[in-house]
C-alpha positions in Angstrom: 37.7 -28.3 -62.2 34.5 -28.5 -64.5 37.3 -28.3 -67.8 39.0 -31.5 -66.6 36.0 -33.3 -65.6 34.5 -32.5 -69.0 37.4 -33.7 -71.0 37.3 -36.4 -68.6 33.8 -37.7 -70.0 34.6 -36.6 -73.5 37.9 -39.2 -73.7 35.3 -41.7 -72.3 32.6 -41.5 -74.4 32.7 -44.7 -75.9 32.1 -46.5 -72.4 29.4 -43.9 -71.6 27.8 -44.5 -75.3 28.2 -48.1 -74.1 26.3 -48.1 -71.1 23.6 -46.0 -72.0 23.0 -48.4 -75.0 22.8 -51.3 -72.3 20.3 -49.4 -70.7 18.5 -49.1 -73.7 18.5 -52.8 -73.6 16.3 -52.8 -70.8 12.6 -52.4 -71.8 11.3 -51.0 -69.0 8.2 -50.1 -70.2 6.0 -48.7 -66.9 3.0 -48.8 -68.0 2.6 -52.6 -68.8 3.0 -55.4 -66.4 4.4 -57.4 -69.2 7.6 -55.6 -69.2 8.1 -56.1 -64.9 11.3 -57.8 -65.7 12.1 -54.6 -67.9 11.7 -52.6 -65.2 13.6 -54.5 -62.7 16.3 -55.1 -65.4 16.9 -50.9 -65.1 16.8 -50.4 -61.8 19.2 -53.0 -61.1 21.7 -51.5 -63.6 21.6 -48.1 -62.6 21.5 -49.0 -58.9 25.1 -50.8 -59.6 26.7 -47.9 -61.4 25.9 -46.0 -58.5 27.6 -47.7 -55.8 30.2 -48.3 -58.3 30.9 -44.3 -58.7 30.5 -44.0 -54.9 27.6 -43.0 -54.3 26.0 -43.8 -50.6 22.7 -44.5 -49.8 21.9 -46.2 -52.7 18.3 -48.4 -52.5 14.8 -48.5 -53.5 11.9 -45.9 -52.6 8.6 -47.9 -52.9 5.4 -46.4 -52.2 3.2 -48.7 -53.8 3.8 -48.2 -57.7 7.2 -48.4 -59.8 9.9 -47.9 -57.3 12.7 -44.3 -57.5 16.2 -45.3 -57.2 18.2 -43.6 -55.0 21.5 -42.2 -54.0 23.6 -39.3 -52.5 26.5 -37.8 -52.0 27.0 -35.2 -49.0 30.8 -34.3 -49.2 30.2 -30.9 -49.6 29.4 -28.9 -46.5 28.3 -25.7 -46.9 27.5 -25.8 -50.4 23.5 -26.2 -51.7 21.8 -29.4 -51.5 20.7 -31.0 -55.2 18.1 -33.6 -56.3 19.0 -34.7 -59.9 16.1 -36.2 -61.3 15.6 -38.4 -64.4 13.6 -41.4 -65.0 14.0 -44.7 -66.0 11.0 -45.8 -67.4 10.1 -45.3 -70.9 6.4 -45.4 -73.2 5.4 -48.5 -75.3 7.0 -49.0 -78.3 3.4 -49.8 -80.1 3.1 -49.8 -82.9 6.1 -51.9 -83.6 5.8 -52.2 -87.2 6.2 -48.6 -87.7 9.6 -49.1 -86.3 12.7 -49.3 -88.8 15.0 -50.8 -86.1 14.7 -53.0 -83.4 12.9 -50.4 -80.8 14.8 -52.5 -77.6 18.3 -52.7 -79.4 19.8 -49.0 -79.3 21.0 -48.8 -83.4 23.4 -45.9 -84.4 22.7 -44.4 -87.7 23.9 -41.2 -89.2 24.7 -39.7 -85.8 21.6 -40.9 -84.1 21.6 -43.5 -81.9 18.2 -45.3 -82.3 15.7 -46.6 -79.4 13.0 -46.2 -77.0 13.7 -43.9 -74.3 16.7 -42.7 -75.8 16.1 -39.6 -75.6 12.9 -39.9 -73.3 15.0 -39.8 -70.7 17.8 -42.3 -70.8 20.1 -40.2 -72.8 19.7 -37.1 -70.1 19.5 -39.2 -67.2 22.9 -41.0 -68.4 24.5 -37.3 -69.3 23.7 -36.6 -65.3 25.3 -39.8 -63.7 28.2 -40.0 -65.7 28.7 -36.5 -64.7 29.0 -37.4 -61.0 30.6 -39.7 -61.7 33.1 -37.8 -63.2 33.5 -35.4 -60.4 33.9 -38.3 -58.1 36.5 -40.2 -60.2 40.3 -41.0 -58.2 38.8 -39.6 -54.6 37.3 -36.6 -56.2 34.6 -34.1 -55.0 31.6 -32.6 -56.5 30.9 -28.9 -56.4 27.4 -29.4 -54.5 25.8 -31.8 -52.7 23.7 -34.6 -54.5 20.8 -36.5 -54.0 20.0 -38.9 -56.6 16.0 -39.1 -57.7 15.3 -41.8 -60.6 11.9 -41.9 -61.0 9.8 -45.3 -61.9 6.7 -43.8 -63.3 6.7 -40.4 -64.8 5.2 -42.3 -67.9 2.3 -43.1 -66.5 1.8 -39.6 -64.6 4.0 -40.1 -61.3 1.0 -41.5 -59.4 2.3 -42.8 -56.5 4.9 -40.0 -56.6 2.4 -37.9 -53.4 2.4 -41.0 -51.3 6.1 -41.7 -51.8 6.5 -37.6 -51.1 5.0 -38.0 -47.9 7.0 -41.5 -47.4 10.0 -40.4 -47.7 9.8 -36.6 -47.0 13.2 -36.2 -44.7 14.8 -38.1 -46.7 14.0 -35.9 -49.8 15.3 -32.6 -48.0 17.1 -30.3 -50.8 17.4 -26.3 -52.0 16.5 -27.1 -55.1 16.4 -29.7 -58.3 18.0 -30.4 -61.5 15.7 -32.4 -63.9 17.9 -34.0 -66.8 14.0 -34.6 -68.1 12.9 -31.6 -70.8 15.2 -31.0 -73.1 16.1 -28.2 -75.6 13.1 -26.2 -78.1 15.1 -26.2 -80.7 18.0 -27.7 -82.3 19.3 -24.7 -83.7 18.7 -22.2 -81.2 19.7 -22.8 -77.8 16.9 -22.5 -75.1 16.2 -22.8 -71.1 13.2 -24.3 -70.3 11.4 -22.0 -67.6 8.3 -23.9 -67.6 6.3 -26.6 -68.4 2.5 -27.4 -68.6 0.3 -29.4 -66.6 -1.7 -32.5 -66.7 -4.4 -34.4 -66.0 -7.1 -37.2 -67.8 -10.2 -39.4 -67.6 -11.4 -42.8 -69.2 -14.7 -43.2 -70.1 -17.4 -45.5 -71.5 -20.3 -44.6 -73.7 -23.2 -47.2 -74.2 -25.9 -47.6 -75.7 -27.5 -50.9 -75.3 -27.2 -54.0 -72.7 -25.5 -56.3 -75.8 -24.2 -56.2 -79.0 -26.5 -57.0 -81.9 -26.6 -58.2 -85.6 -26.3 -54.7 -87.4 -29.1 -55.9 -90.0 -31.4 -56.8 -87.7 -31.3 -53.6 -85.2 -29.1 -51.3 -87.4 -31.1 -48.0 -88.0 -33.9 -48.4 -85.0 -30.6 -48.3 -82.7 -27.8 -45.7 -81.5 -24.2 -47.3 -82.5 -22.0 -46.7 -79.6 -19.1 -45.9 -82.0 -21.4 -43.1 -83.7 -22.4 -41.5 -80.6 -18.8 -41.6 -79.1 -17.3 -39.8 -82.5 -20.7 -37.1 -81.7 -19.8 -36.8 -78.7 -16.0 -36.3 -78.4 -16.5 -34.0 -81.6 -18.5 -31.6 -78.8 -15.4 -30.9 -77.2 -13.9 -28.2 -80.1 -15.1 -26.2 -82.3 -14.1 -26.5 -85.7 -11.5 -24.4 -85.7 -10.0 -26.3 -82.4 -10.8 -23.9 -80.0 -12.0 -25.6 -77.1 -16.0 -25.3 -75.9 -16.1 -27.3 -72.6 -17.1 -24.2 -69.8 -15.2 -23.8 -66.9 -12.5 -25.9 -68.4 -10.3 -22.5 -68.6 -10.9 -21.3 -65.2 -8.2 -19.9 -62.8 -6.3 -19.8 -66.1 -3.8 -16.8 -66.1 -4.1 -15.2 -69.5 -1.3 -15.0 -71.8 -0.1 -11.6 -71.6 2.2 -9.6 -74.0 5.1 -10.6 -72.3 3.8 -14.2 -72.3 3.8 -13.6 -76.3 7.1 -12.0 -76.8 9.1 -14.7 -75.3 6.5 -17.3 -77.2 8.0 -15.3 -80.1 11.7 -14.8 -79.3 12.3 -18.2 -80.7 12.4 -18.5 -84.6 9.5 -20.9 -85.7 8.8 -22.3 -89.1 5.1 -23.2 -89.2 5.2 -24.5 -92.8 8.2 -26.6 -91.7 6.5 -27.6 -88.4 3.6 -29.3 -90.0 5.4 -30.6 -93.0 7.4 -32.6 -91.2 4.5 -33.7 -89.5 2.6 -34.3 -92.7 -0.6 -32.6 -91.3 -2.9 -30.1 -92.2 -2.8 -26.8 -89.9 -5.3 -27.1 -87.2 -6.1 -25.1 -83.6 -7.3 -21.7 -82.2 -6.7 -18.9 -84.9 -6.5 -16.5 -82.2 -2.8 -17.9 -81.3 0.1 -19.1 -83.0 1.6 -22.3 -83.0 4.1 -22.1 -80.9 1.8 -20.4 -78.2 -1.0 -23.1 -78.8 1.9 -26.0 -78.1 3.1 -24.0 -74.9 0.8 -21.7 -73.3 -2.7 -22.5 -74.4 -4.1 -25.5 -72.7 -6.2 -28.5 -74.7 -8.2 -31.5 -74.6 -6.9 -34.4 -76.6 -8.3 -37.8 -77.4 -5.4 -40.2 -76.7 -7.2 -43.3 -77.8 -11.0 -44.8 -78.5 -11.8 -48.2 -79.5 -14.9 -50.5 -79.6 -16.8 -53.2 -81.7 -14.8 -55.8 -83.9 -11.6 -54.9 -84.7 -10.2 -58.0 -85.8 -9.0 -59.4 -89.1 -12.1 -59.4 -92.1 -15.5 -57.9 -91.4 -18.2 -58.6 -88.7 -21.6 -56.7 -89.1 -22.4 -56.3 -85.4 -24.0 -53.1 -83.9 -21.3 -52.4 -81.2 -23.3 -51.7 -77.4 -20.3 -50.2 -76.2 -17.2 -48.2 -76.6 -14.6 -46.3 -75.3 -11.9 -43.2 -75.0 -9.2 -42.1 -73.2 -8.2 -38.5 -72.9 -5.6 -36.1 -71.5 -5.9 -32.5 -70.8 -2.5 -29.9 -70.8 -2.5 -27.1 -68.5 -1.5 -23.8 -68.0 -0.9 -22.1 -65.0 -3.5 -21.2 -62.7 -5.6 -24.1 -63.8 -6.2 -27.0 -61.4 -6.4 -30.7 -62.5 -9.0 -31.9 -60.3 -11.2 -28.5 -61.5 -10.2 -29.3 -65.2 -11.2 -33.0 -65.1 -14.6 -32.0 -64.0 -15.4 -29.6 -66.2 -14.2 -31.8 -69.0 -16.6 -34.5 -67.2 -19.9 -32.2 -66.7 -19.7 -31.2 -70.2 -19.2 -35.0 -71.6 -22.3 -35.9 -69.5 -24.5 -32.8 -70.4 -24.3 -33.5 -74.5 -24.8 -37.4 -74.1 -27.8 -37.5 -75.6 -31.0 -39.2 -74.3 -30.6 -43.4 -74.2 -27.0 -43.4 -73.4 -25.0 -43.7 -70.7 -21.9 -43.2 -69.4 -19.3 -44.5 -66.9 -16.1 -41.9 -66.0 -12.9 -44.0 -64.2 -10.6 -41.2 -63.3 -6.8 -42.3 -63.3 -5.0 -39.9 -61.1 -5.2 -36.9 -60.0 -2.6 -34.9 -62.1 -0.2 -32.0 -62.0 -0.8 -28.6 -62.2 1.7 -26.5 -64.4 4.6 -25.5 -63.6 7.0 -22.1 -63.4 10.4 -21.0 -62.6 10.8 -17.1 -61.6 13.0 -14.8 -64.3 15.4 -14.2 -61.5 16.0 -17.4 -60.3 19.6 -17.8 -59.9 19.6 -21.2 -61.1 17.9 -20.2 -64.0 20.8 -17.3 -65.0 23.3 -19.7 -64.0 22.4 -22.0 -66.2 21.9 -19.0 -68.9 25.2 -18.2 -68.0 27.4 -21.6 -68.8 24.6 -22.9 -71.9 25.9 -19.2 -73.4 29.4 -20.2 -72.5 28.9 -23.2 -74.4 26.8 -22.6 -77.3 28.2 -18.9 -78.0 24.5 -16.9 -77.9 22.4 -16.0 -74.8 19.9 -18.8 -75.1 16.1 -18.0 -75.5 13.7 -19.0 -72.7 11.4 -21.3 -73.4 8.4 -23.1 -71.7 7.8 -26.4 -72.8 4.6 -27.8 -73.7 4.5 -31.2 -72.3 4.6 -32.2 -68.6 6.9 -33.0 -65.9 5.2 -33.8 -62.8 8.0 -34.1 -60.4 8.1 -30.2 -60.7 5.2 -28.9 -59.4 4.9 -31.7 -57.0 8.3 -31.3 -55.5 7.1 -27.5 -55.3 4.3 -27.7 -53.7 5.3 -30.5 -51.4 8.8 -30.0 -50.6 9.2 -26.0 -51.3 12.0 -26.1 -53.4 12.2 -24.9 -57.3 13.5 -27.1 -60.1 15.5 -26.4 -62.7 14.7 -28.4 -66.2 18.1 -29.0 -68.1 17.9 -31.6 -70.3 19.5 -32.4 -73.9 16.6 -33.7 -75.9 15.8 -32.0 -79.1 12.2 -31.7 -79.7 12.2 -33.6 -83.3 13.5 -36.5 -81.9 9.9 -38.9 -82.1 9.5 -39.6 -78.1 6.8 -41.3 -78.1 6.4 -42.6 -81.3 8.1 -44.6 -83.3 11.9 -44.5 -84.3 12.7 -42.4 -81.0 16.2 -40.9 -81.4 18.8 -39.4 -79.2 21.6 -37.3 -81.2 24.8 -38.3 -80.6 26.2 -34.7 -80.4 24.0 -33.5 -77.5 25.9 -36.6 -75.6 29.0 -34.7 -76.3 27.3 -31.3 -75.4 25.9 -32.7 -72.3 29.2 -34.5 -71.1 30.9 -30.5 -71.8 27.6 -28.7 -70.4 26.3 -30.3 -67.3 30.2 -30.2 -65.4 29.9 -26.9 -66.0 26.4 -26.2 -64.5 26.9 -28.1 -61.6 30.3 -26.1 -60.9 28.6 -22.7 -61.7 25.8 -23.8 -58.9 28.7 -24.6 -56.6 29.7 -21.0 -56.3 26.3 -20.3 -55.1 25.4 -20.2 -51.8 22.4 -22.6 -50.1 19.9 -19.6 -49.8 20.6 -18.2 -53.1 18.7 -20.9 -54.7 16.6 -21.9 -52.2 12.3 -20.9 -53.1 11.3 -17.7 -51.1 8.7 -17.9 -49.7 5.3 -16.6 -51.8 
């Protein structure tokens, strides 16, 4: 059944291609109330599709923030319950100069297709509906039972993902989860993702006066704000980029051999990773890089501004500035622990004179695991070998899904992360990219996972209990 679905989607690739680029279209940029209509654009595209596959169910999930679309399909009794997650909100395109096409108008180009949230997550999350859809086509059935998840605000950290838990808890019910978000390690090898790290952040500002001032008149008798924020976040590493802020690593499981080996199993070229990057090497010696992108946690500044930063000059003594930063986890650490250590040790090397004033965003997401004998996890080993011809390498990724341990820790059930982005493709940045062959991998691949879950019973798959 999965072969004929498959070939299915392949012979209708150009309509797929067609509406993903129209989803592209859509800027729904979470993060920015200028982009509301964006975001209501999205939804209101992806909640049509839906009912036009026939889907049931289909509506809204509010809990206060961006709003989950939602849908299922129970026509399978017997068989184990899904959530398929994606999302449909995507980062800023800032800067857009940096851009070479229009970031909003999806632009093929030597078998890329070009645009943000391409492949962060609109390509994925497009390679998972059009696979129901598939299935369901002429009166058709799928394998397993589905609930449609389409998340509103994963870009901003999922914060009113808890209330809308709680919310809509029954409702929510499942054995387990496919996230089409967190894609492949690398594009040659191929990889399952059995893991991903946490997250959690703080905004803060430093000053040092009550106003601004003329920089010839005061500059010299008083602390810059800029200067003392630059001191300051520089107190966080050590030159070498290991990080110095105690108690920041506790509860942190270590990284064992075996932790290693698999870190290892995948070929990595360092010289290549930071020439494409066009940086300098840079981070704990004591690891690689591939373990200090995985399974090491850090503190990162995200963004810190202050003073005149206009066009020309202005020779003002800035009072004020500020910094935003995020922290990665690894497992065993908690956010809320994390954030305070981070916090304690910015306010204990402030020096004398300056102030500070902490506004904590959300609360974050721990890290998050799969088991090695998950059966979802060697089904899915089973049909990406199927496909690509190897045993794939297992992988944990280094940047965050917070759906995962949430849905965990609230809801009981495991997820499995299974999505096609490649991890050169510039999420986040700009010129974001989504290959055009892993649309055609995914339209082959995710039939075939979703039938190889099917055989499965509900209990197979379902978390036992710790």
């Amino acid at each position: 059944m999965s072969e004929a679905v498959a070939n299915r989607l392949v012979a209708r690739r150009g309509d797929i291609l067609d509406r993903l680029k129209a989803l592209i279209r859509a800027p729904s940029v979470s993060t920015d109330p200028a982009y509301a209509d964006g975001m209501k654009a999205a939804r209101e595209m992806l909640m049509a599709r839906l009912r036009e596959i026939g889907l049931s169910d289909v509506q809204l999930l509010e809990a206060g923030g961006q709003p989950a679309v939602y849908a299922a399909w129970n026509g399978a009794p017997g068989k184990p319950t899904l959530i398929i997650y994606g999302h449909y909100d995507v980062q800023p395109p800032d800067p857009l100069e940096l851009w070479r096409t229009p970031p909003f108008e999806p632009t093929e180009q030597d078998g890329r297709l070009y645009g943000r949230g391409a492949s962060d997550v609109k390509g994925s999350t497009t390679i998972a509906v059009e696979t129901i859809a598939g299935f369901l086509e002429d009166g058709g059935a799928l394998p397993v039972n589905v609930k449609l998840f389409l998340e509103g605000e994963e870009e901003t950290g999922s914060p009113s993902l808890p209330k809308l838990i709680e919310k809509y808890r029954d409702l929510l019910q499942a054995d387990a989860m496919i996230s089409a978000d967190g894609g492949r390690a690398s594009t040659t090898v191929p990889t399952v993702t059995v893991g991903c790290r946490g997250i959690t952040g703080l905004e803060f500002t430093l000053r040092t006066a009550k106003k601004d001032a003329h920089s010839g008149r005061v500059g010299g008798a008083v602390r810059n704000a800029l200067h003392e924020m630059a001191k300051l976040i520089a107190t966080l590493h050590e030159d070498t980029g290991r990080i110095r802020v105690a108690g920041f690593f506790d509860g942190a499981q270590p990284v064992t051999n075996a932790i290693r080996a698999d870190a290892a199993a995948l070929p990595f070229d360092e010289a290549g990773f930071y020439a494409e990057l066009g940086a300098a090497p840079f981070g704990d010696p004591a690891y690689t890089v591939r373990e200090r992108t995985t399974v090491q946690p850090t503190v990162e500044v995200n963004g810190m501004w202050g003073g005149y930063t206009g066009a020309g000059g202005k020779t003002v003594l800035p009072c004020e500035a500020h910094a935003k930063l995020t922290m990665r986890l690894v497992p065993g650490q908690d956010p809320a622990r994390a954030k305070e250590a981070v916090r304690k040790h910015l306010e204990a090397h402030a020096p004398e004179g300056v102030t500070l004033e902490f506004s904590i965003r959300n609360s974050g997401s721990p890290a998050y695991s799969l088991a090695p004998d998950n059966k979802m996890l060697l089904a899915a080993e089973r049909v990406v070998e199927q496909v690509a011809g190897r045993k794939p390498v297992r992988v944990r990724a280094g940047g965050t899904i917070p759906i995962t341990a949430l849905f965990q820790e609230r809801l009981g059930f495991d997820t499995l992360i299974f999505g096609f982005a490649m991890p050169d493709e510039d999420v986040h940045a700009p010129n974001e990219f989504f290959r055009l062959s892993s649309l055609d991998e995914g339209l082959r691949t995710f039939p075939l996972l979703l039938t190889e879950l099917g055989k499965l019973k509900p209990e197979d798959i379902r978390r036992k209990p710790a």
